[in-house]
ROVEX-370082 format. One record per residue: residue in three letters; x, y, z of N, C-alpha, C, O in turn. Coordinates in pm, whole numbers, padded with zeros to 5 digits. Layout:
# ROVEX-370082
NODE    r    n.c1    n.c2    n.c3   ca.c1   ca.c2   ca.c3    c.c1    c.c2    c.c3    o.c1    o.c2    o.c3
NODE  ALA       X       Y       Z       X       Y       Z       X       Y       Z       X       Y       Z
...
END
This chain:
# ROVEX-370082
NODE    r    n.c1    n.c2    n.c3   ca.c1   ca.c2   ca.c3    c.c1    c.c2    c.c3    o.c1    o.c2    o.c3
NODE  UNK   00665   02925   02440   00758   03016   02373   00788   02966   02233   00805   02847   02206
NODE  UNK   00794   03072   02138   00841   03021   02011   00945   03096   01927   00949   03217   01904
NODE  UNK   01046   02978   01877   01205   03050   01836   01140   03022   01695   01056   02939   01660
NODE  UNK   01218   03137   01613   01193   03229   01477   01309   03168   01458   01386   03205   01546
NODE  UNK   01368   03078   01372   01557   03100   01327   01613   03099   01243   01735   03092   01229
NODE  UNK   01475   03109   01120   01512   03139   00965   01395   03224   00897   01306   03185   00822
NODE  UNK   01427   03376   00956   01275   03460   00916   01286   03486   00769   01187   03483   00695
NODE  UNK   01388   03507   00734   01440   03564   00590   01385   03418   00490   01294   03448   00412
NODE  UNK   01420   03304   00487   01377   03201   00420   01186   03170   00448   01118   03117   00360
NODE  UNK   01131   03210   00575   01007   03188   00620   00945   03287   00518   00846   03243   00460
NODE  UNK   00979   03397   00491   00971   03547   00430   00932   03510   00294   00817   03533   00256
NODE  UNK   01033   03445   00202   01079   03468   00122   00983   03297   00032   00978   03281  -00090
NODE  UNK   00919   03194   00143   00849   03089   00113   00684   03128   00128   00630   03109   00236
NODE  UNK   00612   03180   00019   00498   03194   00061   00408   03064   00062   00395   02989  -00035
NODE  UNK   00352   03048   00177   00238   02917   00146   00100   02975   00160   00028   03022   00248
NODE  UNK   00097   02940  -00029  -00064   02988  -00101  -00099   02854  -00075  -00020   02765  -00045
NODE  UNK  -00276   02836  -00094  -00341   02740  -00110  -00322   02631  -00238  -00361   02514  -00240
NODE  UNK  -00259   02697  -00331  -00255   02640  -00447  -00084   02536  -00427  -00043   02427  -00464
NODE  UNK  -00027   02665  -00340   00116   02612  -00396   00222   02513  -00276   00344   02497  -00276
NODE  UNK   00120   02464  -00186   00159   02381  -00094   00092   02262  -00021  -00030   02246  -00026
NODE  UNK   00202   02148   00068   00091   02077   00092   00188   02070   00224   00303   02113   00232
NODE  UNK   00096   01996   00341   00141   01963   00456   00203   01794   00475   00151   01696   00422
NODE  UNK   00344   01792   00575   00377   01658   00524   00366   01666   00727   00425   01760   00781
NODE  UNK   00289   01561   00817   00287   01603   00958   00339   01462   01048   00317   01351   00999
NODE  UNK   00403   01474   01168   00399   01367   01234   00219   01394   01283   00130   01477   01264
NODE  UNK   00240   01278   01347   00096   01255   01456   00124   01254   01607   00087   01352   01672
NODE  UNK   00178   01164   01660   00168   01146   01786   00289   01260   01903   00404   01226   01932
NODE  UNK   00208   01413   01958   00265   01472   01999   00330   01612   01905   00411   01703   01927
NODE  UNK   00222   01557   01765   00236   01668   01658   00119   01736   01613   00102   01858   01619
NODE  UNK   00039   01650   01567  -00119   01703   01605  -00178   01659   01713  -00298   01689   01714
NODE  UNK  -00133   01583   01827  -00165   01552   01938  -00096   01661   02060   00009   01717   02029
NODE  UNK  -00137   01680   02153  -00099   01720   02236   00036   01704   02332   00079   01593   02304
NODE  UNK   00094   01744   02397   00195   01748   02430   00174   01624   02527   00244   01529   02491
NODE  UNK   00103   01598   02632   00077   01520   02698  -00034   01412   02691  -00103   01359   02778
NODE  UNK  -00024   01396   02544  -00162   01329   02527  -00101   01136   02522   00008   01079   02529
NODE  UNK  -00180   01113   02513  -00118   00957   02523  -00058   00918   02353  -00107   00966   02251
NODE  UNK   00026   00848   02357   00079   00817   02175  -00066   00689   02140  -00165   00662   02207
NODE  UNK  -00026   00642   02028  -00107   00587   01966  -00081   00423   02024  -00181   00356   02047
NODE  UNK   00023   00376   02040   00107   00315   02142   00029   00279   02254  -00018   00172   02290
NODE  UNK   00027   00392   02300  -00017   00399   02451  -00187   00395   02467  -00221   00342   02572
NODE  UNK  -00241   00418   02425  -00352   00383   02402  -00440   00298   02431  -00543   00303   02498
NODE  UNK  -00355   00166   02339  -00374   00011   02388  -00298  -00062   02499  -00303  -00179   02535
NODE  UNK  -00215   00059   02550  -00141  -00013   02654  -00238   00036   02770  -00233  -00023   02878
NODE  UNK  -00302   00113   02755  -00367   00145   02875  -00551   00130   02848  -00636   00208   02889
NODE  UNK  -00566   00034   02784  -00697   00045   02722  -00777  -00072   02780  -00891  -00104   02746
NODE  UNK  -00661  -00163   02918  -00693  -00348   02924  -00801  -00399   02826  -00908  -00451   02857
NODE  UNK  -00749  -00373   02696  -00753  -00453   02630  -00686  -00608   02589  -00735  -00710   02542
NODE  UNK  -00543  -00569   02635  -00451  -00731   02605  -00443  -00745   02747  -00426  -00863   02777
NODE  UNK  -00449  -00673   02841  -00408  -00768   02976  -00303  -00677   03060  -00245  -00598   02986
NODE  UNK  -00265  -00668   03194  -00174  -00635   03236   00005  -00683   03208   00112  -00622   03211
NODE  UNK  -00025  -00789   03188   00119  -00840   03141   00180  -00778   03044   00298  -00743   03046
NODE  UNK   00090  -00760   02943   00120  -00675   02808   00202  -00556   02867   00321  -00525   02863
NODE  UNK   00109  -00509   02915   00107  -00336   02978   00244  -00308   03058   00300  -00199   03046
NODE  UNK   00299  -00414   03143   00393  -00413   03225   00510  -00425   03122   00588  -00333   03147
NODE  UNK   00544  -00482   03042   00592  -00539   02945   00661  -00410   02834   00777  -00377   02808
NODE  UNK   00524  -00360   02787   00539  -00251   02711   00579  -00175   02746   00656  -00112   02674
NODE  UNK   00550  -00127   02887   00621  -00029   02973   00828  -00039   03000   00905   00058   02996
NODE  UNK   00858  -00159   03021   00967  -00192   03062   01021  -00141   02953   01116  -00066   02972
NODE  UNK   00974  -00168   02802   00998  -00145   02683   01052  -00002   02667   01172   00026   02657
NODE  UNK   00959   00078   02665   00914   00234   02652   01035   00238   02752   01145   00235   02697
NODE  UNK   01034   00245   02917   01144   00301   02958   01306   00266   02942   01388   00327   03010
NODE  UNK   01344   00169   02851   01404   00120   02827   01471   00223   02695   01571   00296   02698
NODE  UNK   01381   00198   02589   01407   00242   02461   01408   00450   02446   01473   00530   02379
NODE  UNK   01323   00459   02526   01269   00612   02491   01382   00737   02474   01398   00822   02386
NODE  UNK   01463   00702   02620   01576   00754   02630   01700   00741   02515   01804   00803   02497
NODE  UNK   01656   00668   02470   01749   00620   02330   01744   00707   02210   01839   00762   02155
NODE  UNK   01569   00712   02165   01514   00793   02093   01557   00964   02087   01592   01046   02002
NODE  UNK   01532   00959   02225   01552   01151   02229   01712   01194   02266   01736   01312   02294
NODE  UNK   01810   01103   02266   01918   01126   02295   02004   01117   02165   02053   01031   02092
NODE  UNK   01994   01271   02178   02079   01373   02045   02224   01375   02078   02281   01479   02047
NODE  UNK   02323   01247   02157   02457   01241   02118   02460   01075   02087   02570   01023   02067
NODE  UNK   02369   01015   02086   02402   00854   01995   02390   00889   01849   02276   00915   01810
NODE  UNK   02474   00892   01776   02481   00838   01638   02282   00764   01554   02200   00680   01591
NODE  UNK   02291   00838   01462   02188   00762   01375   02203   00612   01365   02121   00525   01392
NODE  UNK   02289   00606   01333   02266   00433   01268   02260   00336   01425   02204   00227   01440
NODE  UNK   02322   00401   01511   02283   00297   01670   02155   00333   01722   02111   00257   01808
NODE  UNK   02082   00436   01687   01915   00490   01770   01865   00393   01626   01792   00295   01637
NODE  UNK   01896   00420   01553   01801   00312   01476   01819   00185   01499   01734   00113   01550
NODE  UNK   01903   00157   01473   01929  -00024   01534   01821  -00071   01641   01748  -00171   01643
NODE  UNK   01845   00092   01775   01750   00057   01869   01619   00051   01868   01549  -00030   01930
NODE  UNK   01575   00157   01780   01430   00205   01719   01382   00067   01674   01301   00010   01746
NODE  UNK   01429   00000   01548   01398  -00116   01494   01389  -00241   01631   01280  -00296   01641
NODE  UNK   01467  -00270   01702   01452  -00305   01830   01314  -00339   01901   01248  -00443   01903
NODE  UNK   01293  -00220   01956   01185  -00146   02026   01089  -00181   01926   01066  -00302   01930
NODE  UNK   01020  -00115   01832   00958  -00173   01724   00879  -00282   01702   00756  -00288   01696
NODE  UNK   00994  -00401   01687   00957  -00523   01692   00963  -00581   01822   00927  -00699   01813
NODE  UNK   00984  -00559   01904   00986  -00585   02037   00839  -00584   02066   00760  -00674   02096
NODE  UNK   00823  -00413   02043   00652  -00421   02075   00573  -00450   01992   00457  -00442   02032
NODE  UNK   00590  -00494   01850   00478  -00604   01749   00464  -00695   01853   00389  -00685   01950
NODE  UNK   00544  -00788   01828   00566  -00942   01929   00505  -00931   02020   00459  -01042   02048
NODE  UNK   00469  -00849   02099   00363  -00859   02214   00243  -00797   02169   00167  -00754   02256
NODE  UNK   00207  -00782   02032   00057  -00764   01995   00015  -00908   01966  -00102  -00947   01963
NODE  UNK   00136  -00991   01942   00087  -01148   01861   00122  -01206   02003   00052  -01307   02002
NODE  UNK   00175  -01206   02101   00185  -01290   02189   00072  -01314   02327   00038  -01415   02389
NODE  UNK   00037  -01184   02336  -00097  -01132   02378  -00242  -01134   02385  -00329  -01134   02472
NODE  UNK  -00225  -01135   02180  -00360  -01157   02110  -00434  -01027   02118  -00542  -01023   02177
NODE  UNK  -00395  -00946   02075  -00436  -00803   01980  -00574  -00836   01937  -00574  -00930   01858
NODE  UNK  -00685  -00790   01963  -00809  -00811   01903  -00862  -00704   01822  -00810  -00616   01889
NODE  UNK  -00937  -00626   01711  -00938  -00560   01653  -01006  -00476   01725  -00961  -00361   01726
NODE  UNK  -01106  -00497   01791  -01241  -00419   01896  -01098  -00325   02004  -01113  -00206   02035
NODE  UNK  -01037  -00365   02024  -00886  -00292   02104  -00828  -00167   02039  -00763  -00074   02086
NODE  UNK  -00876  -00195   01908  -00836  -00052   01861  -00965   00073   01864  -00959   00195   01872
NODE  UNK  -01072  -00016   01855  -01185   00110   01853  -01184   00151   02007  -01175   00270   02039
NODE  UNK  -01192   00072   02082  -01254   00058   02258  -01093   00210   02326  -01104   00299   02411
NODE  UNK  -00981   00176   02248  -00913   00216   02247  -00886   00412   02226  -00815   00495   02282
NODE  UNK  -00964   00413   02139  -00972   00548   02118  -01102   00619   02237  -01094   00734   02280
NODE  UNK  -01215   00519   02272  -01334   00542   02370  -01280   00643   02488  -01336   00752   02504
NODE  UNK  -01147   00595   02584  -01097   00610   02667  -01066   00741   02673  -01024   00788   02778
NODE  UNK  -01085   00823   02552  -01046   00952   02560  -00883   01022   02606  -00860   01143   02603
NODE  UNK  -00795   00929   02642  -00651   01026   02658  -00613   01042   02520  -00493   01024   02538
NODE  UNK  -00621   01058   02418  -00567   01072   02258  -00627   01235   02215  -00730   01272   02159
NODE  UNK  -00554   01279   02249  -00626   01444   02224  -00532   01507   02117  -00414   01484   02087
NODE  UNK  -00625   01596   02067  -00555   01706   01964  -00496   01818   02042  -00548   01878   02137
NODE  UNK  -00354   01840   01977  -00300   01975   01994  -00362   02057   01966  -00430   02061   01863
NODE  UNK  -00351   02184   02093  -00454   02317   02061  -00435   02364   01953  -00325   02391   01903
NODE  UNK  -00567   02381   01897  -00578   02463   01721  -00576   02342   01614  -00617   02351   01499
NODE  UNK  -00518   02220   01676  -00496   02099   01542  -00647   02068   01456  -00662   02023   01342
NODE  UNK  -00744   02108   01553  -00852   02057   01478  -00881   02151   01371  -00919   02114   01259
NODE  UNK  -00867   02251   01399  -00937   02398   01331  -00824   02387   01183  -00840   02418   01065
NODE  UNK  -00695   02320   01269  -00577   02328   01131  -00635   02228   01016  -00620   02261   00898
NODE  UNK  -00686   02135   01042  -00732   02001   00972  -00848   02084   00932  -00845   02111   00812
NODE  UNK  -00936   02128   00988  -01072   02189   00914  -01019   02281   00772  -01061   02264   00658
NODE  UNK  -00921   02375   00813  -00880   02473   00732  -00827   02413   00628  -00843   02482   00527
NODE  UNK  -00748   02274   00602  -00651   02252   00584  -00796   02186   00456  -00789   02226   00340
NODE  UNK  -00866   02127   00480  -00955   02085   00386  -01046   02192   00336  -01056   02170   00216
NODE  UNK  -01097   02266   00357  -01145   02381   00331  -01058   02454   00209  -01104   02490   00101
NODE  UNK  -00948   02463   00245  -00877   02515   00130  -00825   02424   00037  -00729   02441  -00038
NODE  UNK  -00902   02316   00051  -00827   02185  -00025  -00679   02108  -00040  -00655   02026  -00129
NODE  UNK  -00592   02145   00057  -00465   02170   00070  -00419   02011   00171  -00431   01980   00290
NODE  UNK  -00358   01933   00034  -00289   01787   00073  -00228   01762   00220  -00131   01837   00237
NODE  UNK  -00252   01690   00321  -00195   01652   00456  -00208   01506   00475  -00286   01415   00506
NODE  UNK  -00056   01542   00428   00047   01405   00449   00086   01389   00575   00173   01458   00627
NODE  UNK  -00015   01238   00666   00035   01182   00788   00120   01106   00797   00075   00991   00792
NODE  UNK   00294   01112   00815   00330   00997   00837   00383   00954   00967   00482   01018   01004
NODE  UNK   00351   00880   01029   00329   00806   01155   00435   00655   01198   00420   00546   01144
NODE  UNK   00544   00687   01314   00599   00547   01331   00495   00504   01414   00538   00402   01468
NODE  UNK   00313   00539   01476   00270   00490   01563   00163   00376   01508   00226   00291   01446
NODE  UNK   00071   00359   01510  -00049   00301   01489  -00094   00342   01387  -00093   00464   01375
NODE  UNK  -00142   00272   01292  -00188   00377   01173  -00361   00344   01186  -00440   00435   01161
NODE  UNK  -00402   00230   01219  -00540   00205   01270  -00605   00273   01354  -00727   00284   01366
NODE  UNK  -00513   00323   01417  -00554   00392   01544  -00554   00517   01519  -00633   00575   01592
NODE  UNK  -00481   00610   01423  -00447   00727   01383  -00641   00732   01332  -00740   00768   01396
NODE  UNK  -00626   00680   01198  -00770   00694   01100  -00877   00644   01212  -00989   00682   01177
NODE  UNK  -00884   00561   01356  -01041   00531   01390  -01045   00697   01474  -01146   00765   01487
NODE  UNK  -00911   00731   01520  -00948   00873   01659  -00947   00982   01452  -01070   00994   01448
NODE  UNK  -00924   01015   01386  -00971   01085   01238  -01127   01108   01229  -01196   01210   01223
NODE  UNK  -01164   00937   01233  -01298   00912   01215  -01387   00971   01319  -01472   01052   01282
NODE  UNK  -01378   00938   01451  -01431   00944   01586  -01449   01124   01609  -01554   01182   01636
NODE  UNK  -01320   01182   01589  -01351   01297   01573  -01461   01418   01442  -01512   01530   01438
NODE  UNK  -01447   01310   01368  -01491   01329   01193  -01439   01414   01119  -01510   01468   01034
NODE  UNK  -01306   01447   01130  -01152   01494   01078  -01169   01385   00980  -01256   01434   00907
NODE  UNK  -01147   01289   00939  -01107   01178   00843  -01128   01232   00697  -01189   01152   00626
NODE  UNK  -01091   01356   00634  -01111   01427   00501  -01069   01323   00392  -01022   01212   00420
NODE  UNK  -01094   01376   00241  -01062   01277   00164  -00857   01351   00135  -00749   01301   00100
NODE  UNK  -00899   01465   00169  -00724   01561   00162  -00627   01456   00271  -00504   01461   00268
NODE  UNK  -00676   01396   00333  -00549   01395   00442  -00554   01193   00364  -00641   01117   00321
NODE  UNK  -00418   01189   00384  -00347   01079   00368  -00233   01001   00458  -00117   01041   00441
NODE  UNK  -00255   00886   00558  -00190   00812   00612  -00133   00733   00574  -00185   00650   00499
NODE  UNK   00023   00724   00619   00180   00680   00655   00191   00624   00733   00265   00696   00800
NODE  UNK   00169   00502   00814   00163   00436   00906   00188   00292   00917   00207   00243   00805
NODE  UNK   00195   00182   01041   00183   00110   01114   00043   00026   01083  -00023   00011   01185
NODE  UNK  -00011  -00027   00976  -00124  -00065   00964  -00116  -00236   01024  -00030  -00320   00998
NODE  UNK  -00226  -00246   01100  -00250  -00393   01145  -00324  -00466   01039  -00415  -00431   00964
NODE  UNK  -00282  -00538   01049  -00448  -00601   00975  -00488  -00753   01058  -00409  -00836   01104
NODE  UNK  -00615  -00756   01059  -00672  -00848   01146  -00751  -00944   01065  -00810  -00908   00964
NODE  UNK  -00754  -01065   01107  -00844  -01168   01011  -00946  -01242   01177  -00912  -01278   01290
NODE  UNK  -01093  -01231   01091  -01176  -01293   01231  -01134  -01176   01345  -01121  -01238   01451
NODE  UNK  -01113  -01066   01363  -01102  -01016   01463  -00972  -00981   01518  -00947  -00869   01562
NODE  UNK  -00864  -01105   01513  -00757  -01107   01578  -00631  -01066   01494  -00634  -01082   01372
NODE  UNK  -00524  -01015   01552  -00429  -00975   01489  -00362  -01083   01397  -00347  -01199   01437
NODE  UNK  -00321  -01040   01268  -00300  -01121   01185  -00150  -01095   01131  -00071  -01188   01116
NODE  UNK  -00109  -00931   01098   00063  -00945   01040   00041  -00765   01052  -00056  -00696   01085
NODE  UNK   00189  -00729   01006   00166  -00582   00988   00212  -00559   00826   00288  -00619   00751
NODE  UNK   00129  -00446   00810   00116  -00440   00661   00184  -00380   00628   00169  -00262   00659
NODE  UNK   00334  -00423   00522   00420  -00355   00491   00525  -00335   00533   00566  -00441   00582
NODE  UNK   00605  -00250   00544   00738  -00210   00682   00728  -00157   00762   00664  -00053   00747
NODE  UNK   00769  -00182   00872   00771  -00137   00975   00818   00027   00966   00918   00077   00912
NODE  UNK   00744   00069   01014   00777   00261   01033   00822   00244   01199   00768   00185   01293
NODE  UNK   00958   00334   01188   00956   00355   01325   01015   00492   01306   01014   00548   01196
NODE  UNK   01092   00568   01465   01077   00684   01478   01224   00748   01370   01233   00868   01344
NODE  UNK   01294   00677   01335   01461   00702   01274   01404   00661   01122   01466   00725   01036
NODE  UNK   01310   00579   01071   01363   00569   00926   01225   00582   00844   01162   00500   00776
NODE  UNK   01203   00714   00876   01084   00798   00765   01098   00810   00644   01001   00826   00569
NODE  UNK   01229   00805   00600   01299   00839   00488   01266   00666   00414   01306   00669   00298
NODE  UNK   01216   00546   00444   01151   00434   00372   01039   00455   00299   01019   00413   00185
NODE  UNK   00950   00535   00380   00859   00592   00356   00828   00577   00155   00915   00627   00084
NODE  UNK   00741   00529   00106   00709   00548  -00021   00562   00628  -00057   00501   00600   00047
NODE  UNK   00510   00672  -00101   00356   00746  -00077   00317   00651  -00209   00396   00612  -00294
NODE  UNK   00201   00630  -00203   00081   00570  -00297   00053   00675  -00422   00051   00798  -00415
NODE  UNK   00038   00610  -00514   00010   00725  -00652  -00106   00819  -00632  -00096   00931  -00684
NODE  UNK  -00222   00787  -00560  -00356   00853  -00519  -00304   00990  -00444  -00380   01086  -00431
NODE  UNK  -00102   00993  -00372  -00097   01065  -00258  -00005   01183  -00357   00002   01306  -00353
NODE  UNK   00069   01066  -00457   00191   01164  -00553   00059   01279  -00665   00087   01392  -00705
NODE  UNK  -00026   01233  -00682  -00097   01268  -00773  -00161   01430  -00737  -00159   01531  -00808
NODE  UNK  -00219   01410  -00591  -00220   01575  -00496  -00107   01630  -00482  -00097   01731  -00411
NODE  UNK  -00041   01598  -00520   00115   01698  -00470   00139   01760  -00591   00186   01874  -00597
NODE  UNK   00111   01695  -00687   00133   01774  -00823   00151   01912  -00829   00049   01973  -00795
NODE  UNK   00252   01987  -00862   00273   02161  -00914   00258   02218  -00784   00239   02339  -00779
NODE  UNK   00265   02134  -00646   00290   02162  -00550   00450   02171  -00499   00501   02068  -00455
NODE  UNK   00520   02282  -00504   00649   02324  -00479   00669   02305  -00323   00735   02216  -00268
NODE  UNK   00626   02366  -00288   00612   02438  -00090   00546   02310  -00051   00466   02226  -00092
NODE  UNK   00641   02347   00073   00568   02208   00234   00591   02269   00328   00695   02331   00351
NODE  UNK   00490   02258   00401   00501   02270   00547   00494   02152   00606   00398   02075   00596
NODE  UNK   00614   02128   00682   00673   02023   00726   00647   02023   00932   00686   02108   01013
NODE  UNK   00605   01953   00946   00492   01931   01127   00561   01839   01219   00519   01726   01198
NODE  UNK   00642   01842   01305   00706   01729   01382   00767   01774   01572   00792   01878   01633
NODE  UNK   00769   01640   01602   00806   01629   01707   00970   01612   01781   01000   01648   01895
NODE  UNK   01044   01559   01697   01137   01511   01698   01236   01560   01582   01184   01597   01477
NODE  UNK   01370   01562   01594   01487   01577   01472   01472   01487   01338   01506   01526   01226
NODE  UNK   01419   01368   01364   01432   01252   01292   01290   01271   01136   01284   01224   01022
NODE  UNK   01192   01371   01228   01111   01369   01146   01168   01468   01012   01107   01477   00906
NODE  UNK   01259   01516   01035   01321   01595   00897   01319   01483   00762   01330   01495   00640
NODE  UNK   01299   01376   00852   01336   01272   00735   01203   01222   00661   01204   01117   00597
NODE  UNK   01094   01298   00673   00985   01262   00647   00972   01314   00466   00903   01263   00378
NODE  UNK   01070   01436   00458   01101   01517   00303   01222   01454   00266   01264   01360   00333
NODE  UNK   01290   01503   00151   01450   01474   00097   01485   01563   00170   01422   01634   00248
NODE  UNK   01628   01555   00131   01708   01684   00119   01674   01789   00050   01657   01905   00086
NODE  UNK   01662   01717  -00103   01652   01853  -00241   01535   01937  -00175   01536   02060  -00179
NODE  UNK   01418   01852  -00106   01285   01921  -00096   01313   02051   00041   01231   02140   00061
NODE  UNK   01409   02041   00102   01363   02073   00223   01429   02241   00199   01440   02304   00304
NODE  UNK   01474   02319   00064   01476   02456   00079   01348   02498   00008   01330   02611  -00038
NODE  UNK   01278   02419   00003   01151   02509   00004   01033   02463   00113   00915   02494   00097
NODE  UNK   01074   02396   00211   00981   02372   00330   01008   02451   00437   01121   02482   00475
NODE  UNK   00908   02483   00484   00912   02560   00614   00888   02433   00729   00793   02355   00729
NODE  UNK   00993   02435   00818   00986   02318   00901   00957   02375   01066   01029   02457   01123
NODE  UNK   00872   02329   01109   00824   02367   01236   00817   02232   01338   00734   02143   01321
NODE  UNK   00911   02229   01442   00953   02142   01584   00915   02197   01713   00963   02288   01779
NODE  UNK   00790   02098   01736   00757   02106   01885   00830   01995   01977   00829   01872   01975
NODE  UNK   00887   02078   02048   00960   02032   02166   00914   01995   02310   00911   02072   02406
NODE  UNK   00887   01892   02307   00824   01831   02466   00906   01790   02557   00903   01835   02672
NODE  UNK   01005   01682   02509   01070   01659   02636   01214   01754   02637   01263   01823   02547
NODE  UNK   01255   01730   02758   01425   01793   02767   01447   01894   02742   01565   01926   02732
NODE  UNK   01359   01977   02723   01350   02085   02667   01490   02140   02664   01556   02123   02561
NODE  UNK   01559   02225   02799   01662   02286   02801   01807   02186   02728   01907   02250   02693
NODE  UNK   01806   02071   02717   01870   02008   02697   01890   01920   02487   01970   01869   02409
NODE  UNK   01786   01952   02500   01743   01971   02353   01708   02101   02212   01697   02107   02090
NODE  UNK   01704   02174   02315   01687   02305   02262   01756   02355   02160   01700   02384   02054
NODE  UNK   01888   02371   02178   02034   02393   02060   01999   02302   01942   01998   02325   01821
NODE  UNK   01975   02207   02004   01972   02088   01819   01866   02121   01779   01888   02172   01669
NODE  UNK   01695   02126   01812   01597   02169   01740   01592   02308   01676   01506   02325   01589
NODE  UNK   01685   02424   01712   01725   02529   01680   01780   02539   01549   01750   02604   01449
NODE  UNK   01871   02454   01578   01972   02409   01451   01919   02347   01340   01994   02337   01243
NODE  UNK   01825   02309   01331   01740   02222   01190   01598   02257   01201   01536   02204   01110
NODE  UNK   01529   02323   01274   01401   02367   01249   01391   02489   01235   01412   02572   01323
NODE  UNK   01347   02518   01079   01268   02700   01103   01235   02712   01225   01325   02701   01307
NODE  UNK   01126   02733   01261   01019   02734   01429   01024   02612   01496   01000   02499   01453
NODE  UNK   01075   02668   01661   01071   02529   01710   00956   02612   01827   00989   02718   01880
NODE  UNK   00851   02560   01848   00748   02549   01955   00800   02465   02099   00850   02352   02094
NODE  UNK   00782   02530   02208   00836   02430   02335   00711   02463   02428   00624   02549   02426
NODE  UNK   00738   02376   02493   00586   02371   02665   00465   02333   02602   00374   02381   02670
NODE  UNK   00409   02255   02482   00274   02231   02510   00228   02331   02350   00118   02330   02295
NODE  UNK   00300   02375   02325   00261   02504   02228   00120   02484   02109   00060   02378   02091
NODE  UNK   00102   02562   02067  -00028   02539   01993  -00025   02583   01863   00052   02670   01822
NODE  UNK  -00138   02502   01772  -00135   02548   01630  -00123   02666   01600  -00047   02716   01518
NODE  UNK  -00241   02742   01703  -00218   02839   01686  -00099   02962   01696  -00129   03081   01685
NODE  UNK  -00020   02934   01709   00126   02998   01740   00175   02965   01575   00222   03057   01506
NODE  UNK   00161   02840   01527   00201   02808   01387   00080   02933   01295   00122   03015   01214
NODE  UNK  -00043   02920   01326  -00121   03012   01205  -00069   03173   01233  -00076   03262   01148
NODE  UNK  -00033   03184   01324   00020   03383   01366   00113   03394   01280   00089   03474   01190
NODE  UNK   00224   03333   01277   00338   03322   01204   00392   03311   01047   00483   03369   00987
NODE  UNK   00261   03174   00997   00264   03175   00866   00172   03246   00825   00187   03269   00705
NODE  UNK   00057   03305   00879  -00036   03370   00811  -00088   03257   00696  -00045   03286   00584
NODE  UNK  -00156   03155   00698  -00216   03073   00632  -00317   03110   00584  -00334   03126   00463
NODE  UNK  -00427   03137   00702  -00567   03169   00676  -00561   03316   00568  -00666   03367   00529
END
């Protein structure tokens, strides 16, 4: 099902090829509703070991509920986010993270595209039109399943979680930590500010409330913002209403996003 809750502003924002760019989560945004996160991947890839896996898990059920629970305050889900975060670095270095874990990783096949995501990425380069990934998941893992699929355009640009490995083995993470509350750190590379140029309009791609924070403020009356809703649905519903143009729920598909904006 898909809620309409700002037709007059959707109306009134045309996205031409010329005059927009895409800013997207990844995991559960161009991925599937039930697809594994980028996360999860290597947790289920025995690559580091069961201990890891048990570990990460305790983690995840621990933290998750934290994440999607729309009556804690920002500044305490982040506290927790950052938490969680580094919680689960520390068991890539305690483990021994090997780099072959990230390719072997994507092999396994649970990392799937949301219906229509591929055709959106085809189109999306085809018309030459900037797609900005930014990702609290894996960013290695984002660009090898890019590659694997052969999506990896020179248009699309990753926001991410980058490992970097020396000899194979995990070595540090590059940069700051991205997690799911503080998108808004986020800085883009001049190669990324340089495509955006005389680009007004965004279409803005997410999973979660938090990803609003992926734009400013100033930017966001001229973005059309579209929220797919996976978990809690009935229980989450009112707040994604409340801050997303289109919110998508059950699994929903790109294609429900191309009917609507009329892109093509």
């Amino acid at each position: 099902m898909i809620y309409i809750n700002n037709k007059e502003k959707i109306k009134n924002i045309k996205l031409e090829k010329n005059n927009f760019y895409v800013v997207a989560d990844f995991d559960k945004t161009l991925t599937d509703g039930n697809s594994y996160s980028t996360w999860k991947v290597l947790a289920d890839s025995n690559e580091i070991g069961e201990e890891y896996t048990k570990k990460r898990t305790d983690l995840y059920n621990y933290y998750r509920p934290i994440e999607i629970n729309n009556n804690i305050s920002d500044e305490e889900k982040s506290k927790a986010m950052s938490e969680w975060w580094e919680a689960h670095i520390n068991l890539f270095y305690e483990y021994g993270l090997k780099e072959d874990g990230i390719k072997n990783g994507i092999l396994n096949g649970e990392l799937k595209y949301r219906e229509g995501a591929k055709r959106f990425l085809h189109e999306m380069k085809q018309l030459e039109i900037p797609v900005i990934i930014i990702s609290a998941g894996i960013g290695n893992i984002i660009e090898e399943f890019l590659k694997f699929e052969n999506d990896y355009f020179d248009n699309i640009h990753i926001v991410s979680n980058y490992i970097n490995f020396e000899n194979g083995h995990i070595k540090n993470l590059k940069g700051d930590t991205i997690h799911a509350l503080n998108k808004n750190i986020v800085k883009l590379d001049n190669t990324s500010k340089e495509l955006l140029v005389n680009r007004r309009n965004i279409l803005l791609l997410g999973d979660g409330i938090a990803d609003l924070k992926m734009i400013s403020e100033s930017d966001k009356e001229n973005a059309i913002t579209v929220g797919f809703l996976e978990e809690k649905v009935e229980e989450n519903l009112e707040y994604f209403n409340g801050v997303f143009d289109i919110v998508i729920i059950n699994n929903g598909t790109f294609n429900d996003v191309n009917k609507i904006l009329k892109i093509y």
